[in-house]
N, C-alpha and C positions, 0 to 999 in steps of 0.2 A: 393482397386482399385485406379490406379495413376486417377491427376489429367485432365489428360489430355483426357482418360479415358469416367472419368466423363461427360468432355466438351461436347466429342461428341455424347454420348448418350442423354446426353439434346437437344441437336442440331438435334438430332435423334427423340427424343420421340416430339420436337415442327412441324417436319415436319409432323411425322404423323399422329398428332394431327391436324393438318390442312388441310390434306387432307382424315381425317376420319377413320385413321387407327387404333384401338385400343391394339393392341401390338407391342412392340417392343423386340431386344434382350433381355435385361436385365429381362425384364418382363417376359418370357417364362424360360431364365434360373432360377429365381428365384419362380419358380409357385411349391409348395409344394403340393404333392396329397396324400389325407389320403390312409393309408392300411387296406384292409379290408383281412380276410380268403382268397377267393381267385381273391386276386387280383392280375392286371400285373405282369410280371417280370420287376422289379425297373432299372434293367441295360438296359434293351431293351429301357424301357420308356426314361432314359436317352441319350441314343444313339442315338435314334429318333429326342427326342428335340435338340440334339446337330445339328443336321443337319437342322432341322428347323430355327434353330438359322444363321445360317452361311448362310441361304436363307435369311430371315430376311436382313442381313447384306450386302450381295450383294444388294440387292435392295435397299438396305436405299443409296449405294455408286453409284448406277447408276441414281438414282432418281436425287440425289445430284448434280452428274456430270450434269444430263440433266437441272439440271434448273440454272446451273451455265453456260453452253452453252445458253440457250434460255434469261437469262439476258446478256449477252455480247451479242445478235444477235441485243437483244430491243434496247442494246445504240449503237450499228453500224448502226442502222434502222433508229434511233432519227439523230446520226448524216448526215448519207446519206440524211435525208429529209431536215436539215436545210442546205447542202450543195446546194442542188438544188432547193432551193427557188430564184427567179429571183432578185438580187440587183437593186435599184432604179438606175435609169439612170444619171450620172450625168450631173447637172444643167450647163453650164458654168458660168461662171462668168467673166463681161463682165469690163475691167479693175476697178475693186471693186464693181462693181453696183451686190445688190442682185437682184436676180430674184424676188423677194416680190416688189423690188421698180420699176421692170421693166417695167409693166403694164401701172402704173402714168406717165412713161416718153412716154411712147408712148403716150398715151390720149395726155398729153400739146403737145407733135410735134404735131400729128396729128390736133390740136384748134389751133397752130401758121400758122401752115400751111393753113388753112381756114380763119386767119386772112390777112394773106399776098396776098391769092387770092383777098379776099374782096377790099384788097387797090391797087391792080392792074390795070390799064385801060383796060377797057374791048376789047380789039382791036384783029384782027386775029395773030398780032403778037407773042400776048403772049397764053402760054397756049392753 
């Protein structure tokens, strides 16, 4: 048996093995049945398994295909979701002034500006 083969009968017997399948091709073509007086005809039995086998085999290939489809669908999904996630709004930025320090600038205008009324003359004139 090439190696190659081999690869994907392992790749074979791990998927089934995960989803609880306890045969695979190699397993049924390799299943020896004692002979008794009257037992089966060995050619039938052969021709049989051979077709069992080649179901086997389909299925292991469509199984395959299918969860090779439904991981590409997971990471189209993953990405579509972080595509429409809402980006944060950007902040301006006010000739260098961060937004963190813009709060403190408003408070002091705001306390100068209460200062300047306080020294004002209270007259109808102003204010």
């Amino acid at each position: 048996m090439d190696e190659h083969m081999k690869r994907r009968l392992d790749k074979q017997r791990k998927l089934f093995s995960q989803l609880g399948i306890g045969l695979d091709a190699l397993t049924i073509h390799e299943k020896e049945f004692s002979m008794k007086l009257r037992g089966y005809d060995a050619e039938e039995v052969d021709t049989f398994l051979d077709s069992v086998i080649k179901d086997y085999e389909r299925f292991y290939a469509t199984i395959a295909d299918l969860m090779d489809k439904w991981q590409e669908q997971q990471i189209e999904l993953r990405d579509l979701k972080a595509e429409t996630k809402p980006a944060p709004a950007p902040v301006p930025v006010i000739t260098g002034i961060m937004p963190q320090d813009l709060e403190e600038i408003i408070g002091k205008l705001e306390s100068n500006i209460r200062q300047l009324k306080d020294k004002l003359p209270r007259s109808e004139g102003y204010l």
